[in-house]
Every structure is written in structure tokens, then in C-alpha cells.
NUVOSE-445294 format. One record per residue: residue in three letters; x, y, z of N, C-alpha, C in turn. Coordinates in steps of 0.05 Angstrom, whole numbers, plus 5000, padded with zeros to 4 digits. Layout:
BEGIN
ALAXYZXYZXYZ;...
// end
This chain:
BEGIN
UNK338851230663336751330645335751600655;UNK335851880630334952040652331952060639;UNK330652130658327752160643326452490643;UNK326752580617326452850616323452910603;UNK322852670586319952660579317952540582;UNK314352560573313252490582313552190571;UNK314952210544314951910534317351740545;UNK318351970553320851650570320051640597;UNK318251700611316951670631315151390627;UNK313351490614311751300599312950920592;UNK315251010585316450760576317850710605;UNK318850840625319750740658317750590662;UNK315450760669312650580685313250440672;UNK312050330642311150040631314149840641;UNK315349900640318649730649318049600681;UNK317349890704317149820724313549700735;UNK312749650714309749450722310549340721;UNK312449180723313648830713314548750735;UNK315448910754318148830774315448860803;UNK317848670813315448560850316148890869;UNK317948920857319649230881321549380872;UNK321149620882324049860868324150010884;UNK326450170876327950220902327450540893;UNK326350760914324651020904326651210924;UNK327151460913328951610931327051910920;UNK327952150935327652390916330252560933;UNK329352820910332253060918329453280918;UNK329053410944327953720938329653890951;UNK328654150953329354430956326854520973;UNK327554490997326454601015326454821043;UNK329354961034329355211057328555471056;UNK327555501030326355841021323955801013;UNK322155491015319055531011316955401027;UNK314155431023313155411046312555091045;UNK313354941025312054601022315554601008;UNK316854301010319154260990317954230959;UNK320454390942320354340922321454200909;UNK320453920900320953690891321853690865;UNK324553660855326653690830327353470819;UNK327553190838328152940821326752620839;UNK326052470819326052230834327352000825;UNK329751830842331051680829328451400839;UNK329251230816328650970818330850750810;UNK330550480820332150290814330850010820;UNK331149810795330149590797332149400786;UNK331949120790333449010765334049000740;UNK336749180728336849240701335249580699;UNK334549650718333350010704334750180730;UNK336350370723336150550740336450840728;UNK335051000740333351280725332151530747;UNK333251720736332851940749330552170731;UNK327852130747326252280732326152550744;UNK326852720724327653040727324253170723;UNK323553230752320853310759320353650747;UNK321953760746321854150724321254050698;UNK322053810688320953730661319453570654;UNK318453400679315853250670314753220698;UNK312353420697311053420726308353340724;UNK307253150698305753020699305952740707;UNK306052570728306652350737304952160738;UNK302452270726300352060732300851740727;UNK302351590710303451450712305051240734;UNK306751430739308551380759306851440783;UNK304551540787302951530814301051300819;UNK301251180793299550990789301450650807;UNK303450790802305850550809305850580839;UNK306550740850306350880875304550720892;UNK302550740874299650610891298750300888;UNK300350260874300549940861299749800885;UNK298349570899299149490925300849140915;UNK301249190889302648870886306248920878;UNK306249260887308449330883310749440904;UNK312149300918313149370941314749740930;UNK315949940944317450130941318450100962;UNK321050090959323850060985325350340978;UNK324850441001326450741016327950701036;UNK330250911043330850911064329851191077;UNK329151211111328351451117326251611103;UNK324951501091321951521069319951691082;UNK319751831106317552031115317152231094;UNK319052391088319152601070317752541052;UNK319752351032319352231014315452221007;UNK314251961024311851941026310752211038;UNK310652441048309552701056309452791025;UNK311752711006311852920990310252800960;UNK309252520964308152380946305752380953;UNK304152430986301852480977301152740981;UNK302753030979301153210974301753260945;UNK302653120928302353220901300152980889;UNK299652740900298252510887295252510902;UNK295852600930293552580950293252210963;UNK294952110958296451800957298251830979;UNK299151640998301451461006301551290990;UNK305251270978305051030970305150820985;UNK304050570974304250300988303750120975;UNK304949900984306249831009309549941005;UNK310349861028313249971029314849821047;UNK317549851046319549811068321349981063;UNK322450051096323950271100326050121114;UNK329450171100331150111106331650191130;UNK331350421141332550581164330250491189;UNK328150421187326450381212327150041224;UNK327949861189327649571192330349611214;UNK332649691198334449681213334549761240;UNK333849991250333350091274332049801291;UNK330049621275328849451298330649231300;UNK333349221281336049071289337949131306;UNK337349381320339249501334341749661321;UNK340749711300343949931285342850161294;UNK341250171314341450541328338050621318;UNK338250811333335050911324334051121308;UNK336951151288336151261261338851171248;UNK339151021237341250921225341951041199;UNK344651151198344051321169344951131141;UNK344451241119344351111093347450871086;UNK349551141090351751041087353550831105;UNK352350911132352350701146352450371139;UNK349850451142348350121122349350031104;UNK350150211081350950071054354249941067;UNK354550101083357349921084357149741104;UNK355449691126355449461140353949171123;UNK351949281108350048991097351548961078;UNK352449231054353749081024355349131026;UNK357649291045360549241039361149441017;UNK359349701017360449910998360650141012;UNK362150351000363050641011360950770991;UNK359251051006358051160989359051480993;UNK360051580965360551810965358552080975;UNK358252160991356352351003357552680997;UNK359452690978359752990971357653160964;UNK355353100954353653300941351453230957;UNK351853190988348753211004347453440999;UNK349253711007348953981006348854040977;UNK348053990951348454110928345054220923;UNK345454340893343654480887342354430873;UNK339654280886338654030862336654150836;UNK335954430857333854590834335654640805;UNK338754620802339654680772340354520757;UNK339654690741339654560707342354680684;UNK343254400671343254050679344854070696;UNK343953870708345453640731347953550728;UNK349553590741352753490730352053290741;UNK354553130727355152860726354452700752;UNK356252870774357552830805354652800810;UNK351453080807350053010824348252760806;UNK348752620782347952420781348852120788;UNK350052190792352651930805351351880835;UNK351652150855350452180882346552040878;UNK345552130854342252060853342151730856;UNK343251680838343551430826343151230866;UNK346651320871347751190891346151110906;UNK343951290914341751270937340151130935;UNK339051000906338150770906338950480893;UNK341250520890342850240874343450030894;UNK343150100927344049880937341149850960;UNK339550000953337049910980335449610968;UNK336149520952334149200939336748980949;UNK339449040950340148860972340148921007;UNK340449141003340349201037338449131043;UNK335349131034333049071040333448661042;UNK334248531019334248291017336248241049;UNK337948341060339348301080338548311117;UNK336348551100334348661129333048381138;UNK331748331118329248201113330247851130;UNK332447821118333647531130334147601157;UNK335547791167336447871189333147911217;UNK331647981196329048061211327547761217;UNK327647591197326147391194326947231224;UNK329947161216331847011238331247081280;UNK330647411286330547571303326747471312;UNK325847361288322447471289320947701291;UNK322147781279321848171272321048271249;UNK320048111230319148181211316348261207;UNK314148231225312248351238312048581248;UNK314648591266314748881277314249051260;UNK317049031240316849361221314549381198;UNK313249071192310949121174307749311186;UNK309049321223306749461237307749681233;UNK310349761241311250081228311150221196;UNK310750011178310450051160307750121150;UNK306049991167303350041159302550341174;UNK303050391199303550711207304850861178;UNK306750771179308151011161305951071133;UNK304750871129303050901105300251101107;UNK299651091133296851241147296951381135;UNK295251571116294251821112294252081137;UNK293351971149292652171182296452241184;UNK297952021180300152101186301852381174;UNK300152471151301952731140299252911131;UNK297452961149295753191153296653351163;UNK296853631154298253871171295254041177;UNK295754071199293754341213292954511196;UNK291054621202289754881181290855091200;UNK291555331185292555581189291255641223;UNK288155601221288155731248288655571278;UNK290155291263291455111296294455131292;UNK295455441276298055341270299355551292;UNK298155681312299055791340299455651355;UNK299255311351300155181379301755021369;UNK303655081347306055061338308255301335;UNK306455511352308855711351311355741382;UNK313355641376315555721400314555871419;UNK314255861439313255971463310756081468;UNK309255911452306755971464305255901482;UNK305455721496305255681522305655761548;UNK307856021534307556241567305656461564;UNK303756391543301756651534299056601558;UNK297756771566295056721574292856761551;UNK290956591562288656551546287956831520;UNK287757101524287557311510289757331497;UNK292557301502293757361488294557121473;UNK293756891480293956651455291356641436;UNK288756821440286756881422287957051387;UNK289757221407291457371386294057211381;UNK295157111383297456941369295956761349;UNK293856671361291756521341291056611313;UNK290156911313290057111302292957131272;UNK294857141296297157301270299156981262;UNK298456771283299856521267298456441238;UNK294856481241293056431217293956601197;UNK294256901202294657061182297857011167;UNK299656931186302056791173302256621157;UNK301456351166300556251149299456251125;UNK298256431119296756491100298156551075;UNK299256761095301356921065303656821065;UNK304456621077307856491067305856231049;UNK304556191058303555951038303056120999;UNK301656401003300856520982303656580966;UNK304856640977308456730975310956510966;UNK309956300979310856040980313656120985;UNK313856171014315756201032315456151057;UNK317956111076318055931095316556071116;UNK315456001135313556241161315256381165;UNK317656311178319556461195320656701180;UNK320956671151321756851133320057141127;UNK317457031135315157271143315457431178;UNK314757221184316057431211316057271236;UNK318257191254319056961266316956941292;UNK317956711298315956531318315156831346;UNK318456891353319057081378317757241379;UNK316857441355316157671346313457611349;UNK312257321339309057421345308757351371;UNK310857191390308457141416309857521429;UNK311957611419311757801429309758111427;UNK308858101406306758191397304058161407;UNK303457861408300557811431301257841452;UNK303957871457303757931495303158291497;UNK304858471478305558691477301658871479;UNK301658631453298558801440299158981428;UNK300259021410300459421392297859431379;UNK297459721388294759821360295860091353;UNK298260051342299060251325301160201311;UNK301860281281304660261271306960361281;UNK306460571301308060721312309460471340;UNK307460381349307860171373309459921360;UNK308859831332309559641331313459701326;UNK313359851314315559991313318559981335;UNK316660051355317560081382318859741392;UNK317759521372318159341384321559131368;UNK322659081394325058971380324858731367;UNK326158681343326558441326324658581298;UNK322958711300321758721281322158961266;UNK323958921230324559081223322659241204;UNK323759411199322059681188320859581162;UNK321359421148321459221125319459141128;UNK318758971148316758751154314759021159;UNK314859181180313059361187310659561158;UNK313559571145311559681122310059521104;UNK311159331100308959051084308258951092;UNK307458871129306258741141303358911164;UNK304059201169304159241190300259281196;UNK299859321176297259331177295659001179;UNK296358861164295558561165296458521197;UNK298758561208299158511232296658631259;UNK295258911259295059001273291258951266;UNK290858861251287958751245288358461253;UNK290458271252290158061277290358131299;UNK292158251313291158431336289158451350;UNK288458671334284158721335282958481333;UNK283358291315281358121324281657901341;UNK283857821350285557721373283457771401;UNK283258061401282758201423279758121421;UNK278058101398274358171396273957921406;UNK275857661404274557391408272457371440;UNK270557261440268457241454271157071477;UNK269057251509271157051532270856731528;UNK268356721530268256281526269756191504;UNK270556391481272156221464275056311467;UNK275956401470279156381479279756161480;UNK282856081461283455891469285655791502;UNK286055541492287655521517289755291506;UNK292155291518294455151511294954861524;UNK293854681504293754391524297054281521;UNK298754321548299854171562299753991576;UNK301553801574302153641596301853711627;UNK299953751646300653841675303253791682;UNK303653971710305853841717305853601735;UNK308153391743307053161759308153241782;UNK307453161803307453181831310453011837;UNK311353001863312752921878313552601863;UNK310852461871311252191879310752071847;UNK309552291830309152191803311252221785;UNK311852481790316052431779317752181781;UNK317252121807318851921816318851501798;UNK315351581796313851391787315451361756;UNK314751651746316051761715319051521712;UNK320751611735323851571724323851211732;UNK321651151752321550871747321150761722;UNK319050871702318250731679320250771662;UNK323050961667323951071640326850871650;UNK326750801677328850591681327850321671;UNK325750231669325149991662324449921626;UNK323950121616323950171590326650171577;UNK329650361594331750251579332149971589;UNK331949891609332949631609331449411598;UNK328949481579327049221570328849361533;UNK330049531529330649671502333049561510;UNK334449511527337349441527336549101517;UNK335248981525334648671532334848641493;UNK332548731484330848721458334448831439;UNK335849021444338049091426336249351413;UNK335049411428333249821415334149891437;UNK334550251413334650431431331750491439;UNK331850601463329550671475328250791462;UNK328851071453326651291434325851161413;UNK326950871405325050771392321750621396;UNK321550611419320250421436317950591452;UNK318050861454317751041472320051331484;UNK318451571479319851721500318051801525;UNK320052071529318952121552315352231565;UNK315052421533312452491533309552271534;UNK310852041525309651761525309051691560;UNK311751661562311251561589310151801612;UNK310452071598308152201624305852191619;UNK304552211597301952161593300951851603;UNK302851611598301651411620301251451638;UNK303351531662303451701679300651741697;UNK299251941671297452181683295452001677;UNK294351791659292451701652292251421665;UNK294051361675293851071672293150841654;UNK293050971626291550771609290150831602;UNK288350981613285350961604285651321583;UNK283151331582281351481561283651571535;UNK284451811531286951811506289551711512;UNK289751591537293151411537292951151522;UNK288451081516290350771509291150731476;UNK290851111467291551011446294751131440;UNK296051041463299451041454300750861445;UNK301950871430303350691414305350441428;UNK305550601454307050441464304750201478;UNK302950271482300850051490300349881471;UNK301149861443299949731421302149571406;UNK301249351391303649161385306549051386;UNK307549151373310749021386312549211414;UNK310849381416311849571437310649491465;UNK308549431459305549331482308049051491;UNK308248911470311048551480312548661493;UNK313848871483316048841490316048991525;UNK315249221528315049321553312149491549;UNK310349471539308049681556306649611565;UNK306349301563304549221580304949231612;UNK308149131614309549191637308649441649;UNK309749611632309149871640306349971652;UNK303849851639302349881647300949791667;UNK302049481678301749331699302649531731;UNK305049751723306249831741305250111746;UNK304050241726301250501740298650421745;UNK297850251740295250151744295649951776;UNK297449951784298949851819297549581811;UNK298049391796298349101793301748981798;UNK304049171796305049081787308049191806;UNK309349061813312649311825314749231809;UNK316749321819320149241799321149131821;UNK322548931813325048851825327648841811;UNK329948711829332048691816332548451823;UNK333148231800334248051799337548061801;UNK338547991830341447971839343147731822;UNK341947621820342247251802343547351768;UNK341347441759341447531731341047751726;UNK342547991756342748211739342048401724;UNK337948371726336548451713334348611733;UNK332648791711329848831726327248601724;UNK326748561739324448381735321748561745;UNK319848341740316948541743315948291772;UNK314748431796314048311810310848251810;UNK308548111817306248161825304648151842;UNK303148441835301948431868300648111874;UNK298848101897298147921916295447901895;UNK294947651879293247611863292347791834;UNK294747801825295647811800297547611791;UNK297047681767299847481758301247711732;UNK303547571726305247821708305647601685;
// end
């Protein structure tokens, strides 16, 4: 079904209020603007499957209505995007949800398991992936890229039925309903306002304090105008160029000139906007300068501590059938590390529900010195030892 109007939209929703879950995919176009531009959304339920062509009906209120249903499951695979891109046009996460690619991941098919994968291990089908790379912004759609729309959600309501048994059996069906309820967070797809978008710029952390006042300066002003432009940052003027610029400092067109990577192009439509962040880079008051919160570095014996927890983490991820980066990486385990738990460590993820079972509590038993490793010679394992009035 393709849905080109508001009345065959209209008549989708009323079809899909009926059903317990459907299976939700989209196609955008996102390498020449500053947010993706969202061109189609497939759906699939029992008996409906439909590709609503978003250039021709970008009134959705309907279908946002479904979105938000909470008596209405939506099954995705790999769904971040997806949900990023449903609530900056709805101001919504949808929910509830299940995500094929996370459930699976907590079965051990890897820790991003891709689409095609799956369809052929749970249902025993091959999925044609010729038109990953196609061009979804044109009009009409050949056949091929409706065939490819379709595909992506015709088999996630059994894969899901397959998860679900497989999860139940494991006692894992908890797990991913805790990842699922993350994935739904709002907080989870807030993007920074223009003037914290310097501590997302590539090397800015070899800047000192003044000259990250001014990166501050021309990342805000970037921002600004690739959002006004609706084009990508980098396409305005790349990451390199501005920390090289706040390190350089130019106060002249002639200076900026002088500087490599930045072409004469950019200079003349930029160069003045550039050199008034600059200037005001430079006016910021000394107490407010910012500063670049890193990780310290760890000492000797806290490194050491580090590659203990990241040895006992694969081997509690080997035990469980996860890969580790599912469970925790490394930035996780230095910030335990440095905190021991306390003040913003205890709110890491790995301290909290099925991650907390599986190893962080461990983990935590073993910076907080309750706790040592051993090796079990017998069974070949790490075990957790306890100190002298503790217990593990």
C-alpha cells in the first residue's frame, strides 16, 4: 500500500488502531543536511504492509498519535535514529517498543547484530540489500526501492516472536525491557545548544582555556548557520580549521587567509562572521573561560587496577554469551576507577540493573577494596575473593 495521501493515511491509522504491534522502519537523507531528511516510513502488521511517502503527506498527526499509543507495541530493528527522528518532528518517543538488534545482542548474536543477519538466522530468509545506498529523496520510487522498503519490515513481527521465546527461556526478557525503557528516555535524544557544541569539536582538548573561549565562540556561530542553511557543520567549515583558528587567533582577513585548509570561498562568505567570534572569544571575562572536562589521567597503580576490571568484565561477558561493549566500555570503567562509585559514578549504567547482576557490582566490590580476583584452577575461571569480613 503506498500512502501518498492524507486520506490513505487516514485509513492506515484507523487499520493500525486495531493491531497489539507493527513493525516501523524509515528511509532518510542525511549527508548534505544539518537534521536527516525523512522521505519514507514503512510499516507492517498482519495483513497491511505500506510505505508512507513523507514529501507527500507530512501531516502525520495521526500516525503520531499511533506512535504514542502505549497499548501499542512498535518493533524496530536498530531504532535510535528512527526514534531521534520521530521525536524531533512529534516532540514524542515512540512507545513502547522492542528493538530487534539490542534483544538480540542480549542473546549473544554480537553487539550490534545486523538486519540481514537475523532474518536469516530466526526466519530462514535472504534479504536483498542492493538499494542500502539508493536515493530515497526521488520521485517515484522504483519498484526495487519498494521491494527493499517493504523487506525491512515484513519479517521483524516474527523475528521479534522468536526473540521473545529465546529471551523468555535465557530470563532475559527483563533485561532488554530495561534497555528499552532507556531507549525511550526523552533526555536520550537532546542535542546541546549551539554554545556547548565546542566540546564536540575534534581536538579540542589540546586548546587552553582562552583559546577554547574562542572555539566556543565560532563552534556557536557554526552552528548557527549550518542549522539556518540546513547543512552539515563540516560543510561550513571543518572541525581542524576552527581549533586551528582559536589557537592561531586572526584579526584580520588578510591573516585568516594566511591560514591553511581554509579556502578563499569560505573566507569571503564567512570571514567576517568568523573574526567577530574571534573578538569575542578573546572579550570573555577570565572567571568565565571555559575549561575541557576530561577524564584525568590515571596513575601507575590505577592503570593497572583499569586492565584488572576490563579482564574481569570480559570474562563475566564471556560467562553471560555478551560482548563486552555491551555491558560496559572502557570510559565506564575509568570513571569507576576515579570515583569509586560514589558522587557521578553511581549513576553508570553499568552500576544499575542487569549490568549491576551481571558484573558491576563485582566490579564495584573490587575499587571500593572489599573485594580481590582470583583464579579458579578447578573451573578455569575468575572468581571474586573477600576481604576479611565481607562477604561476596
Amino acid at each position: 500500500m503506498d500512502v501518498d495521501t492524507s486520506q490513505k493515511l487516514a485509513q492506515l491509522c484507523e487499520r493500525l488502531r486495531g493491531v497489539e504491534r507493527f513493525a516501523l522502519d524509515t528511509e532518510f537523507v542525511g549527508e548534505k543536511s544539518y537534521t536527516p531528511t525523512l522521505e519514507i516510513i514503512q510499516v507492517a502488521a498482519p495483513g497491511i504492509e505500506a510505505i508512507i511517502d513523507y514529501q507527500a503527506v507530512s501531516d502525520l498527526a495521526c500516525f503520531f498519535d499511533l506512535l504514542a499509543n502505549p497499548t501499542i507495541e512498535k518493533v524496530l530493528h536498530a531504532g535510535s535514529q528512527d526514534l531521534e527522528i520521530f521525536y524531533r518532528l512529534s516532540g514524542h518517543v515512540p512507545a513502547p517498543i522492542f528493538d530487534t538488534q539490542v534483544a538480540a545482542a542480549m542473546l549473544g548474536y554480537g553487539a550490534q547484530p545486523g538486519y540481514s543477519l537475523l532474518v536469516e538466522k530466526l526466519v530462514g530468509a535472504r534479504v536483498d540489500k542492493s538499494e542500502t545506498m539508493t536515493n530515497w529523496s526521488r520521485r517515484p520510487l522504483t519498484a526495487a526501492q519498494r521491494e527493499y522498503a517493504i523487506e525491512d519490515v515484513c519479517h521483524l513481527l516474527p523475528m521479534r516472536e522468536r526473540l521473545v521465546q529465546q529471551l523468555r527461556e535465557r530470563g532475559r526478557l527483563a533485561w532488554v525491557m530495561d534497555e528499552f525503557g532507556r531507549m525511550t528516555a526523552p533526555e536520550s535524544y537532546n542535542r546541546p545548544g549551539p554554545d556547548e557544541m565546542w566540546q564536540r569539536v575534534k581536538g579540542a582538548s589540546s586548546l587552553r582555556p582562552r583559546q577554547l573561549a574562542i572555539l566556543r565562540e565560532l563552534a556557536s556561530w557554526r552552528d548557527r548557520e549550518a542549522r539556518r542553511l540546513d547543512r552539515t557543520r563540516g560543510s561550513i567549515v571543518r572541525d581542524d580549521i576552527l581549533v586551528t583558528i582559536a589557537r592561531k587567533t586572526p584579526a584580520t582577513v588578510e591573516e585568516l587567509r594566511g591560514l591553511r585548509g581554509l579556502y578563499s570561498r569560505e573566507i569571503d562568505r564567512y570571514g567576517q562572521a568568523i573574526l567577530a567570534a574571534v573578538k569575542r572569544g578573546q572579550q570573555v571575562p577570565r572567571h568565565q573561560l571555559p575549561h575541557f572536562s576530561s577524564n584525568p589521567a590515571l596513575n601507575g597503580q590505577e592503570a593497572a587496577l583499569l586492565e584488572l576490571l576490563q579482564g574481569l568484565l570480559r570474562a563475566r561477558a564471556d560467562e553471560a554469551g555478551l560482548a563486552p561493549a555491551l555491558i560496559a566500555n572502557n570510559s565506564d570503567l575509568q570513571t569507576l576507577v576515579e570515583t569509586r562509585g560514589q558522587g557521578h559514578g553511581q549513576a553508570l549504567p553499568l552500576l544499575r540493573g542487569w549490568r549491576r547482576e551481571i558484573v558491576g557490582s563485582d566490579l564495584l566490590r573490587i575499587v571500593q577494596g572489599r573485594a580481590d580476583v582470583g583464579w579458579d584452577s578447578q573451573h578455569r575461571r575468575l572468581r571474586l575473593i573477600a576481604r576479611e569480613g565481607e562477604r561476596v
